[in-house]
C-alpha angles and dihedrals in degrees: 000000000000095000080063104073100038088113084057089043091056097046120092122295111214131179115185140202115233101179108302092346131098117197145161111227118213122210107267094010091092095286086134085054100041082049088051095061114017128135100217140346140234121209125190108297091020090061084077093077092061116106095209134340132210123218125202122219125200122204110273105223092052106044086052097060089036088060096039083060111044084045085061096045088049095050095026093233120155099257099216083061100053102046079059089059088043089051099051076058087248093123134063136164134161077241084086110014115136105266075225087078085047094067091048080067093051101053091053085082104024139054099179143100120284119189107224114230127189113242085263092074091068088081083061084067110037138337100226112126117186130177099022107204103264121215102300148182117266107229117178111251125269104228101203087061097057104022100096086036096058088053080051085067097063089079097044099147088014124120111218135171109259101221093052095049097048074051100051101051102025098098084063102076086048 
């Protein structure tokens, strides 16, 4: 599955200050709303000079369907299609990609500790919220795309070191 989100793994990686918080935002996992109102941003080489970074992860099976859908809504595309096509493994987009990927890109650029926070603590940093889910399909959940990332919930409000953890879980997506 991994040969599938290169594209993602050679964009742009950003980390951004929000007040005293430095997070990586994930795409739909606020990341419209953390952009919206950060103090500064970090991009690739610049992410060394962060002291420690939270990421917030969203549940999987609901920011899957969450992105299949809004994939859907943004090409107007019947979303039980197109989960057929997801499913066959013919369709990809950093709508759905495991946040687990997410955190690949991340490590490109940094080597240090992150502390893990359900989707909740972002109220802790702002409370933007943009793009609120509109009413949406329910499309059974495509395990090879949350599997790695429900394991990723087990350290919500842990601090772990990056690199151990991208160890730990990659054979997974193999």
């Amino acid at each position: 599955m991994l040969t599938h989100w290169n594209k993602l793994l050679n964009t742009d990686c950003i980390v951004v200050d929000v007040g005293p918080h430095t997070v990586y935002p994930i795409f739909k996992v606020g990341q419209s709303s953390l952009m919206s109102v950060c103090d500064k941003k970090y991009v690739n080489s610049e992410i060394v000079e962060c002291k420690h970074i939270d990421v917030i992860i969203r549940d999987p099976g609901v920011r899957f369907v969450s992105g299949v859908n809004e994939y859907c809504v943004q090409r107007n595309l019947d979303v039980k299609e197109t989960w057929e096509l997801i499913n066959k493994g013919q369709v990809h987009d950093r709508h759905f990609t495991p946040q687990y990927i997410w955190l690949m890109h991340l490590c490109k650029f940094y080597k240090g500790e992150i502390t893990i926070r359900p989707f909740e603590y972002i109220s802790n940093i702002t409370g933007v919220h943009l793009h609120k889910s509109r009413s949406r399909v329910d499309v059974p959940v495509c395990e090879p795309y949350v599997e790695v990332d429900r394991c990723l919930t087990k350290y919500y409000n842990q601090t772990v070191a990056l690199q151990e953890l991208i160890t730990r879980y990659k054979n997974v997506l193999s």
